[in-house]
VEXLUM-338782 format. One record per residue (C-alpha): x, y, z; residue in one letter. Coordinates in steps of 0.25 Angstrom, whole numbers, plus 5000, padded with zeros to 4 digits. Layout:
XYZA
...
! end
This chain:
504449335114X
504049485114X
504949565122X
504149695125X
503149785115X
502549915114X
501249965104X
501450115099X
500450205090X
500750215078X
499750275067X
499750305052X
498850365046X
497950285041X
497950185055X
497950285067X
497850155075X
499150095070X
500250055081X
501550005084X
501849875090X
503249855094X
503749735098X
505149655104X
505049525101X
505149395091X
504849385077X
503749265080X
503249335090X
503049475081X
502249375071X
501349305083X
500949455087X
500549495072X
499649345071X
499149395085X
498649515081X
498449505066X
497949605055X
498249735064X
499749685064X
500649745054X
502149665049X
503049665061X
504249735056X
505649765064X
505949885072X
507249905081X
507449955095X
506649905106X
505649825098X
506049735087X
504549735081X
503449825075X
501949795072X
501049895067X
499649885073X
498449935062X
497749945077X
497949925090X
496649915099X
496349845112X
495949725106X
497349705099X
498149775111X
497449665120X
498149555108X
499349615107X
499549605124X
499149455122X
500149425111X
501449505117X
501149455131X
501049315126X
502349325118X
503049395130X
504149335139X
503749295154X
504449405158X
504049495148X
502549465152X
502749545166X
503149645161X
502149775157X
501749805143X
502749925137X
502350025144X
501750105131X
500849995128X
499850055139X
499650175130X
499550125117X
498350035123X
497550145130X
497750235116X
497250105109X
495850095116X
495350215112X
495150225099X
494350095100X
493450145110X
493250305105X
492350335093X
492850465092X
493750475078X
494650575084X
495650525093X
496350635100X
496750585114X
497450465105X
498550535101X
498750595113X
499150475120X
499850415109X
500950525111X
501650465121X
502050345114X
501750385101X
503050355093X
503350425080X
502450405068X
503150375056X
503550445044X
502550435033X
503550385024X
503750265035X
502450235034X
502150235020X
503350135021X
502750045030X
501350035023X
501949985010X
502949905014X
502749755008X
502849665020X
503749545019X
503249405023X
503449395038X
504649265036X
504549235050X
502949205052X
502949065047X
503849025060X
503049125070X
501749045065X
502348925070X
502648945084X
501948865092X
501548965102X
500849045091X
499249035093X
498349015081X
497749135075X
496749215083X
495349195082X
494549335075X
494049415085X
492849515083X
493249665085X
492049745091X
493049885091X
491950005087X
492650065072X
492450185071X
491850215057X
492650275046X
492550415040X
493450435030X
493050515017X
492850415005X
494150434997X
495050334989X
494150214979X
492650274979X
491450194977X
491050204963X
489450144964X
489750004957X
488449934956X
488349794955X
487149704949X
486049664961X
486249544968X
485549554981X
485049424981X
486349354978X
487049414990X
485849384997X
485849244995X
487149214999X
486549235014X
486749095016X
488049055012X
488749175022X
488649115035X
490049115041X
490848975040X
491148905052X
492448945058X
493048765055X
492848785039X
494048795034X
494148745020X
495048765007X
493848705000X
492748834999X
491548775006X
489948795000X
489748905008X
490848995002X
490548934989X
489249014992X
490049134996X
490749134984X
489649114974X
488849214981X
489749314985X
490949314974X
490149394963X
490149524973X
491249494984X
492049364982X
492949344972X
492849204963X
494049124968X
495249104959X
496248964961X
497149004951X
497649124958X
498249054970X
499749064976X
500048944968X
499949024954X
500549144960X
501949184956X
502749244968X
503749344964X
504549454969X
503349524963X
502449474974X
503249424984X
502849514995X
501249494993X
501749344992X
502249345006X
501049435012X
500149325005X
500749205013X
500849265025X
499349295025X
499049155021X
499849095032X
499149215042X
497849295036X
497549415044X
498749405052X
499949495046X
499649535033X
498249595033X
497649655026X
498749615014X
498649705003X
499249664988X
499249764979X
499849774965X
499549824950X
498549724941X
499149604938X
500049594950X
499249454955X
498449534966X
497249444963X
498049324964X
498449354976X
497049374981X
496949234977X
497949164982X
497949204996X
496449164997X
496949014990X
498049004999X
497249045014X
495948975009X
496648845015X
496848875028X
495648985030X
494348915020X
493948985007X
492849045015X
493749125025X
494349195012X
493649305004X
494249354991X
493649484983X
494049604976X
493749744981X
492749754972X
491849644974X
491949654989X
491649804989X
490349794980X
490049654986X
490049755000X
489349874993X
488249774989X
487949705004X
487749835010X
486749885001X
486149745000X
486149735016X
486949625017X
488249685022X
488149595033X
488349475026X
489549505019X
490049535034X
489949395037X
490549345023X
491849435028X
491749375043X
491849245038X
493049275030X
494549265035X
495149335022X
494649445012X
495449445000X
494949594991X
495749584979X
495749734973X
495249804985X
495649934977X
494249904971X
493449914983X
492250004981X
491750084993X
490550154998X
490050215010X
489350085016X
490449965009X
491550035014X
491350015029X
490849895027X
492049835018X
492949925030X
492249845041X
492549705033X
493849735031X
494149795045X
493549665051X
494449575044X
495749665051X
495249645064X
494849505064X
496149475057X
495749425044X
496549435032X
496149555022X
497049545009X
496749664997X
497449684984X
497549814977X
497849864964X
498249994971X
499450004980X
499050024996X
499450194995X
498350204984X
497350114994X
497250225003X
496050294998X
495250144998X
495650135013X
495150275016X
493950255010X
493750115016X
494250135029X
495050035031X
496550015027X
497049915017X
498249945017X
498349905033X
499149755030X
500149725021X
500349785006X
501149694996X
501149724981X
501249644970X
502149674959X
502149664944X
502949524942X
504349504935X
504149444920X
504649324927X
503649294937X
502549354926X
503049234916X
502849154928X
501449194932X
500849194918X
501449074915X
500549004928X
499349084923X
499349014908X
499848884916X
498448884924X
497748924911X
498448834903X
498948934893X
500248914885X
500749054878X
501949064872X
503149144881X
503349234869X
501849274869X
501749274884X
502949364885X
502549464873X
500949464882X
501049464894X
502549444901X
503349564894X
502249674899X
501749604912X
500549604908X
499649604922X
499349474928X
497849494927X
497749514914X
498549414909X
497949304916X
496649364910X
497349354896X
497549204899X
496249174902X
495849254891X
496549164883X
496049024887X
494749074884X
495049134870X
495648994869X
494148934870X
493749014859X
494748984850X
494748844851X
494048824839X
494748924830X
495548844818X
496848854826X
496848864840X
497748974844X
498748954854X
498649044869X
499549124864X
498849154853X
497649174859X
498449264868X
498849354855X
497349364852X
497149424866X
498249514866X
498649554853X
499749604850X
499949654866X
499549794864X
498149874857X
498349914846X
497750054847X
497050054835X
495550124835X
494250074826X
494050154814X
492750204809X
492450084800X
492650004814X
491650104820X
490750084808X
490649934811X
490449954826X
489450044825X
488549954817X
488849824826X
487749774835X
488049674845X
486949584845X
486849474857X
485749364862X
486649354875X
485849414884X
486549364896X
488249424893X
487949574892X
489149664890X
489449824889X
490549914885X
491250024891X
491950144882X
492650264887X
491750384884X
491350414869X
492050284865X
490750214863X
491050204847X
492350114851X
491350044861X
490549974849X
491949964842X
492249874854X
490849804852X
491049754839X
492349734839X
492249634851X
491049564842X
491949554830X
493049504836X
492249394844X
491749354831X
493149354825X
493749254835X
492449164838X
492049204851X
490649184853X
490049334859X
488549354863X
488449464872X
487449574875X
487949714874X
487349804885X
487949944885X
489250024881X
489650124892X
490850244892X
491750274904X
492650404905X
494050364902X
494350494911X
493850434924X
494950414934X
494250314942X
492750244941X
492550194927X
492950044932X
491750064941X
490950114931X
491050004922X
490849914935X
489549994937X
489050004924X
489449844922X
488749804934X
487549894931X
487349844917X
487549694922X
488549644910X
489249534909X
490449604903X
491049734899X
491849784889X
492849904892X
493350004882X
494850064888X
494850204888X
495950284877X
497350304885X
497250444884X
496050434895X
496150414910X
495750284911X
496450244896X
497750274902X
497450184913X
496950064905X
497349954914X
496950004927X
495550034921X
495349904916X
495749844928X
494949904938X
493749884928X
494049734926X
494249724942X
492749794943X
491949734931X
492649594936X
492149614951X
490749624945X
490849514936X
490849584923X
491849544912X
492649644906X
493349664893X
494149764890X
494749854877X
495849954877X
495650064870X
496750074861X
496149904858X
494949944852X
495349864839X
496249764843X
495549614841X
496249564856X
495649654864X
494149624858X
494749444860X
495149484876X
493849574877X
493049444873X
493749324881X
493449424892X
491849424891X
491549304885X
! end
């Protein structure tokens, strides 16, 4: 039963439309009003003195105002019911009208009569607090879902409020110009197979219509789905048991409480898996099509290239249909003047009709901000939960499910010396795996089949280049090497930091040699060898994207820069951003330290990545 409430102002900086609602009343009751009024609803939390509640509204217009008297009269008392609303309810809703009906940006006759009742704002500290604090799984929903008085969830409703358009200054991830092959008429084509499903399908099985979307639409906006990466194979730990509990609760209530829900975390924290395995485990109760799972890349360029192709409409209605949007790595959302509003308008529509976004992020929600300026819309609104680096335990644990599903054995001594001791990144080591399994196919017919973990040795070496540099007898031989190929279907280039186009050819024949050497069959068409400045702080990922795409190769190879450089120093991140971009785009990638340019495993892994 709710007692009494009362709705207060109270902005930050980035929402001037945020506000207080204080509540007296039951737990079961609290969770019923967040259901009722869904993704604008913040985690209750517990105050003291007259009210024994908080929520925090992202807005509250007329339309939610006119909800919230619904819901709080419904769970008032009889005697509670005659009674007027508090007395400084009246204020809040004449102050809310207006900013809906006034196109004017400024506001000065807001403030003005927010001062009455206006408490406090916070300390910045507080705030800063607030944003970032990992929200708990709520213990107490499963039993308020089951009160028998609790409607079912409410049907979307259209919003016709006029938006006033953004004029923010393009700051934060720029566009950097990727181009991508032509493909007009594939898009255009898929004209048929859009038409919205009827509202009764609701099937775990995904149907022939969304076969077609995901044939159609995948190379530019939908990922290809994944089974292995489900709940099931993923290893809860105290390492991710917050973004655990997040996840379940938005499979038992998408759009409801934790929405938007953003995961963030360094590479190999299981980020994509989670993607995954959220869309596996609503697919059942919502349909596959109601779920739409991509990357920021893919659904940015997939946006960029409707607007120019004049179909933007259609992808409107692809999102329409769809209940969830999954955008794994929406730090590498690419914007331009006309895909920005667009996207904002996606995303914005999926808030107000109370539909579950969920984004993952390489980057924590403070270095997010520049994005949300230059987007115009605020990722970080929801709930932020991290993902952690696991313990060697629960590493051992998750490997040892990864070979299981491969069905790899390797001995503990080796697994431990490869991959456990230094926590190598979950990524790469599952790419490592594979990696094996398919060095395993060319082996077969070697005079004695190595083992996986020998395979694994041929991979990795002795675990760290070995710095070593050609020497002009090895230029010698590279200089007079021509590749020659009747292959003219796999065509591959090469990028080099600048002036390193001698170690570029080194590269080339060397990769030949050692093909030869260990029997893999290679046939390809050589197309170009490009530099990049090591010194550049940010855009050579995109330039590789661009010339790749460009150039329309199969694969690439990437020569590291030295450590002394920029980019060198940070080797990691540049080759996983470049992997993230050349893989959105479809483009292989194999990829060369510097200090590696003559150690024979980095030439084998370079090889069971391309062929």
């Amino acid at each position: 039963m709710i007692r009494k409430w009362d709705i207060r102002p109270d902005p930050t900086a980035k929402n001037k439309d945020r506000h207080k609602l204080l509540i007296k009343g039951e737990m079961k009751d609290i969770f019923y009003i967040v259901k009722k009024l869904g993704g604008v609803c913040s985690r209750p939390e517990k105050s003291k003195g007259d009210f024994n509640f908080t929520i925090y509204l992202s807005r509250a217009d007329t339309k939610i105002m006119g909800k919230l008297k619904e819901v709080t009269k419904e769970l008032s008392s009889p005697e509670s019911a005659k009674r007027k609303g508090p007395a400084s309810f009246e204020e809040p809703k004449i102050h809310l009208q207006k900013p809906v009906v006034e196109k004017p940006v400024e506001k000065p006759a807001a403030p003005a009569e927010q001062k009455p009742t206006k408490p406090p704002i916070k300390k910045e500290e507080e705030k800063e607090a607030e944003k970032t604090q990992i929200p708990p799984f709520p213990k107490k929903e499963k039993e308020a879902e089951k009160e028998p008085a609790m409607p079912a969830r409410q049907k979307e409703e259209k919003i016709a409020e006029t938006k006033e358009e953004r004029k923010e200054p393009d700051v934060g991830m720029p566009s950097m110009g990727v181009s991508v092959p032509s493909v007009s008429s594939r898009i255009k084509r898929e004209e048929p197979s859009k038409e919205k499903p009827p509202e009764t399908e609701k099937s775990s099985d995904v149907d022939e219509k969304i076969k077609n979307r995901l044939l159609k639409t995948k190379w530019a906006l939908e990922l290809p789905l994944n089974p292995m990466l489900n709940f099931e194979n993923l290893v809860a730990g105290s390492h991710n048991r917050f973004a655990h509990a997040a996840a379940m609760a938005v499979v038992d209530n998408p759009g409801m409480m934790y929405n938007p829900l953003l995961i963030f975390g360094v590479p190999g924290t299981g980020k994509t898996h989670f993607s995954y395995a959220l869309l596996y485990a609503m697919a059942p109760g919502l349909g596959y099509d109601k779920i739409f799972i991509t990357d920021g890349l893919k659904f940015s360029k997939g946006v960029d290239i409707a607007i120019k192709e004049g179909f933007a409409n259609k992808i409107e209605k692809i999102f329409e249909a769809v209940q969830v949007l999954i955008i794994d790595d929406i730090h590498l959302v690419l914007l331009s003047e006309k895909s920005k509003k667009l996207i904002c308008k996606i995303l914005d529509s999926f808030m107000q009709s109370n539909k579950q976004l969920i984004f993952t992020s390489l980057f924590t929600p403070k270095a997010l901000e520049g994005l949300e300026d230059n987007l115009g819309f605020q990722i970080t609104q929801g709930w932020m939960v991290d993902l952690k680096v696991p313990s060697k335990e629960n590493y051992r644990e998750i490997i040892g499910k990864m070979m299981g599903n491969m069905q790899i054995e390797i001995e503990d001594e080796k697994l431990n010396f490869f991959f456990v001791n230094n926590l190598m990144p979950l990524g790469e080591a599952e790419r490592i795996l594979w990696r094996v399994k398919k060095l395993e196919k060319f082996m077969v017919n070697a005079a004695s089949s190595p083992s996986h973990g020998e395979l694994l040795e041929m991979l990795l070496g002795g675990g760290k280049p070995s710095g070593e540099m050609p020497g002009e007898e090895d230029y010698e031989k590279s200089e007079s090497f021509r590749f020659e190929s009747t292959n003219k279907w796999f065509k591959w280039g090469i990028f080099c930091p600048k002036n390193e186009k001698r170690n570029a050819r080194w590269v080339i024949y060397n990769l030949h040699e050692t093909a030869k050497e260990i029997g893999v069959p290679v046939d390809w068409q050589q197309v170009f060898i490009e530099e990049y400045d090591s010194d550049q702080t940010f855009g050579v990922p995109f330039k590789i994207g661009d010339i790749s795409t460009q150039r329309k190769v199969n694969g690439v190879i990437v020569l590291g820069s030295q450590s002394t450089t920029v980019l060198g120093s940070n080797d990691e991140e540049f080759r996983h951003l470049t992997g993230k971009i050349l893989d959105s785009f479809l483009v292989k990638m194999g990829w060369i330290k510097f200090a590696q340019l003559k150690d024979r495993d980095a030439y084998i892994r370079v090889l069971m990545e391309l062929i």
